[in-house]
Each structure stands twice: as structure tokens, then as C-alpha cells.
C-alpha positions in Angstrom: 94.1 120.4 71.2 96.9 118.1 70.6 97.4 118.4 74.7 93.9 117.8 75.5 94.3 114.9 73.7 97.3 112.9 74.6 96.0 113.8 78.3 92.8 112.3 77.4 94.8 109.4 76.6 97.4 108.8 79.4 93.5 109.2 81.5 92.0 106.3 79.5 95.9 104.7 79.9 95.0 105.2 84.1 91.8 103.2 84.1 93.0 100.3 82.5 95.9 100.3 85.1 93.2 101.2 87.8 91.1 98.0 86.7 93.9 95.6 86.6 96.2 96.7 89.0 93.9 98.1 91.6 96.0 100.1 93.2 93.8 101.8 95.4 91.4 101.4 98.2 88.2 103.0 96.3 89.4 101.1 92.5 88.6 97.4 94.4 84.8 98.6 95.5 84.3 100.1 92.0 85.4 97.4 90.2 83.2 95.2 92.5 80.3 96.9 91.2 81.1 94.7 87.8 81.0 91.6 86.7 84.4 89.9 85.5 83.5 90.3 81.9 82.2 94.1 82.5 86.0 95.0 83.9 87.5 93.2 81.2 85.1 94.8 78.5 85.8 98.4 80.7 89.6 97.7 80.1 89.5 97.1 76.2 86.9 99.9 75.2 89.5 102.8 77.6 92.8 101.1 76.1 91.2 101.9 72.3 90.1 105.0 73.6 93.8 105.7 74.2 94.9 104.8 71.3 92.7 106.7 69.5 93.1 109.9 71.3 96.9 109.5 71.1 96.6 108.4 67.4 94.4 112.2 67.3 97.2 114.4 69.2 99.7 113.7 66.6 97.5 115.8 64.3 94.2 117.5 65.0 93.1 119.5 62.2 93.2 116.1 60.0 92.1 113.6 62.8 89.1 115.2 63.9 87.2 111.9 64.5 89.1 112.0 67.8 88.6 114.8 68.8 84.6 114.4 68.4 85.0 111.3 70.1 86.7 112.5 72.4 83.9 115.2 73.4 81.4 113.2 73.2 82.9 110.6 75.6 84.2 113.4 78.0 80.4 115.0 78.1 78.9 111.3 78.7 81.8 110.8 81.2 80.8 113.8 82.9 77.5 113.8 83.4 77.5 110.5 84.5 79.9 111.3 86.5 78.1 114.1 88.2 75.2 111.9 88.5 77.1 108.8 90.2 78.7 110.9 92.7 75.5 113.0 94.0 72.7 110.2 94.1 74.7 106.4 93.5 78.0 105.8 95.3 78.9 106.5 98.8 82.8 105.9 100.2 86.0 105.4 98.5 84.4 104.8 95.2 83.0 108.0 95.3 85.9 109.6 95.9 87.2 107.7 92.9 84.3 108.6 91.0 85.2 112.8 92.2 88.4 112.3 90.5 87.2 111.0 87.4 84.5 114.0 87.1 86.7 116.6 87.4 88.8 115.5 85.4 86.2 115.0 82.4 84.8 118.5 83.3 87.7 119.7 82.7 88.9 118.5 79.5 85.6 118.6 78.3 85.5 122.5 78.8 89.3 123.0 77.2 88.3 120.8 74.3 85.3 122.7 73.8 87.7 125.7 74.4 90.1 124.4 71.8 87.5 123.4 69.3 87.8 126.7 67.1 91.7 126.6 66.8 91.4 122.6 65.3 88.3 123.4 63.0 89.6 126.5 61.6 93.3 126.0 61.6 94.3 128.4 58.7 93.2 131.2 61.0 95.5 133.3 63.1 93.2 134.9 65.7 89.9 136.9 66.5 90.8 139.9 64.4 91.7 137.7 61.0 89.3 138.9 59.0 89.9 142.9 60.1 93.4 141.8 58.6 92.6 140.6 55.7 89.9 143.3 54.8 92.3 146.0 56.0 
């Protein structure tokens, strides 16, 4: 989980970067979509969002707030996600907005994935308890 997490984070780390820096083509029509205050807003929320994540990676069985947050925001992420790229945005900001989906998809699925190995840390696989009885 610690991975999922510190990738989670250099991803929040990207959109801030993407929404002052507007680096590329698609990032400048997305960010017209807000208002000033909306991209500044946007910016502070993914930088804590980092933080938080990162602060999460450096231990996961004892900093599970993050990783709850962190599937919560990746299943929000995602199906917004899935619904701004089939029915809202057309063009380089979709294409932006691909990227972005994927992604959460993706971590959303390996945190899920993960989820077992940070809840119950003490246990060493699927056949633990044929161990332990044996």
C-alpha cells in the first residue's frame, strides 16, 4: 500500500503543477472551465491531498485515515471521471480527463487490492490460519 500511496501523491503533486504551470494544450481548456478562485481552491485541496497520502506511505497499517481517503477520493475521481469523459468534455480536455481516469481506476483497484495486507498486517498469507491450526 505504501506504493499506491506515494503514487497517489506525486498524482495529486501533477495537478497542482498542471494548474499552475499549464503545461499542456488540454490543462489551459480545463482550467478554463473554472473560475480563478476554483483553480486556486483545486490546487490547495490536491497539494493536502499529497501530503496526506505521502504522510500515509510512510506507514499504512497505523495511518489508515489515508488510505480511506485515499479510496474514497480515487472512487469519486473515477466515476466522475468516467462520467466527464463519455457525456461532458470533448477535445484536449478530454484527453486530459482519459488520463486522469485511468489512472484513478487504476489505483483505486490496487488499493482495493492492497486493502487486506494494511488491515490485517500480522498476517502472513491465505493459508495463515491452516498454519497456525496445523
Amino acid at each position: 500500500m505504501w506504493f499506491h500511496l506515494k503514487f497517489a501523491a506525486l498524482l495529486s503533486i501533477a495537478w497542482v503543477l498542471l494548474l499552475t504551470l499549464r503545461p499542456l494544450p488540454g490543462a489551459t481548456e480545463l482550467i478554463a472551465l473554472l473560475s480563478p478562485a476554483g483553480a486556486v481552491a483545486l490546487s490547495v485541496v490536491h497539494a493536502t491531498l499529497g501530503a496526506l497520502y505521502w504522510w500515509g506511505s510512510l506507514d499504512p497499517p497505523h495511518r489508515l485515515v489515508a488510505t480511506w481517503v485515499g479510496l474514497s477520493t480515487f472512487l469519486v475521481r473515477s466515476v466522475l471521471g468516467i462520467y466527464l469523459v463519455l457525456y461532458a468534455m470533448t477535445g484536449p480536455a478530454a484527453m486530459v480527463m482519459v488520463v486522469e481516469m485511468v489512472l484513478s481506476i487504476g489505483l483505486l483497484s490496487a488499493m482495493i487490492n492492497g486493502l487486506p495486507a494494511v488491515l490485517y498486517p500480522d498476517r502472513r498469507g491465505p493459508h495463515a490460519v491452516d498454519e497456525v491450526i496445523r
